[in-house]
Phi, psi and omega in degrees: 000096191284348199269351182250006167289157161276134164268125231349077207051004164277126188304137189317298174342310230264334210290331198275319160298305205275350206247314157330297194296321190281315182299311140359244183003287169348303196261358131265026180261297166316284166327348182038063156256090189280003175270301190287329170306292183314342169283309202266004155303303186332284185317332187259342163293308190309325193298302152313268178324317176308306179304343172239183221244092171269169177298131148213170198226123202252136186240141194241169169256163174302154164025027181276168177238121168269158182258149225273334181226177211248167174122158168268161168259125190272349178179148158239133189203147152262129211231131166303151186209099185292342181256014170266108156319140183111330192053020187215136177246144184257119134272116176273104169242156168260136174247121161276132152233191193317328218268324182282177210263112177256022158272127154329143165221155190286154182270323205202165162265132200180195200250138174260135182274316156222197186195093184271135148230169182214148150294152174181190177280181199223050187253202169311131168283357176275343210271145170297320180281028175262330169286004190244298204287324221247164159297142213214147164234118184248078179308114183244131169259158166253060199273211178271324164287344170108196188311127185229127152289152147213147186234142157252135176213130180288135167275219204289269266252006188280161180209014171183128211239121172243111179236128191255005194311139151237168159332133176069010205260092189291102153303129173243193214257189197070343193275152191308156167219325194224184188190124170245090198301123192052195203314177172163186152262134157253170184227142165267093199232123195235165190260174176312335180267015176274129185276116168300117178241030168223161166224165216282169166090342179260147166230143222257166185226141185300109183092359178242334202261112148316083176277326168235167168232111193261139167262105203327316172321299219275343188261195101138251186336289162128012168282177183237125187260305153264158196277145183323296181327295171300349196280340208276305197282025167296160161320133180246097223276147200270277205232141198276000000 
């Protein structure tokens, strides 16, 4: 997906703020409004800086899930999910804030099976019910393990969720797909037999960060080798 590379490290998305806010400046700098230039110095650096986008390389484990966005975790939970055999999922979700990196990365590689959006509400990306409530975008991959989900869902300050991923479309893993302008969330949906190697409160980075191990046995079954609870106090690998 070439339209989701980055311009001299900046997110495409991001280009249409910063390049206004720099002309802006320009012009007042000409004009020698020197208060006001310095703001929109400001502004047009934070702008630049919030969009960008560095190089990563994702390294790798046998049957690992990297993780899709940069952001803390905010919850491990098993939840129903009709599109996980089994009808359950282990979710992981990350709260991104103005401060994280907010392009998406695919978790694992595979075929997209779909590309959902929904209309919704705006509410606090910390609140649970925002993944049922809020504006929402949903990626279902076709992997070797079988279906893995990602959701993007805008908080109170996101106002626009860019996914360029389509249908039928082979993904690999690390690679860019998306973008959510300002704070927001992402959701992780694994299948049940997957070993979690993170817990909430930790923070993760997009394309590096090991979120899961799936075990071809343990997917094939549909087992749980530990119960959700025990899983946040597994060890926790740094990088996939």
């Amino acid at each position: 997906m070439e339209a989701m590379n980055p311009v001299f490290g900046v997110a495409r998305s991001g280009w249409k703020f910063v390049l206004p806010l720099g002309a802006a400046f320009l012009l007042a700098l000409a004009l020698g409004w020197g208060i006001v230039a310095a703001v929109l110095a400001v502004l047009t650096a934070y702008m630049a800086w919030f969009f960008r986008d560095p190089e990563r390389k994702t390294p790798g484990i046998p049957n690992s899930i990297c993780s899709p966005a940069d952001g803390k975790v905010a919850s491990v939970l098993e939840v129903p999910e009709p599109h996980i055999p089994g009808g359950k999922a282990l979710r992981v979700a990350i709260f991104l804030n103005i401060f994280n990196v907010h392009v998406q990365r695919v978790p694992a590689s595979g075929r997209v099976m779909s590309v959902e959006h929904r209309t919704g509400r705006h509410l606090n990306a910390l609140n649970e019910k925002c993944s049922e409530e809020n504006e929402a975008c949903t990626m279902w991959l076709g992997t070797e393990h079988g279906p893995i989900g990602v959701r993007q869902i805008a908080g109170a300050l996101a106002r626009r969720i860019v996914c360029a991923a389509q249908e039928d479309s082979q993904l690999r893993r690390g690679q860019r797909y998306g973008i959510i302008q300002f704070g927001s969330r992402v959701e992780l949906f694994l299948p049940p037999g997957a070993s979690v190697k993170v817990k909430p409160g930790q923070t993760v980075t997009g394309g590096l960060t090991c979120i899961a191990v799936l075990q071809e046995e343990q997917v094939r079954k549909g087992q749980v080798s530990t119960p959700p609870l025990q899983r946040e106090e597994r060890p926790i690998a740094k990088a996939c």
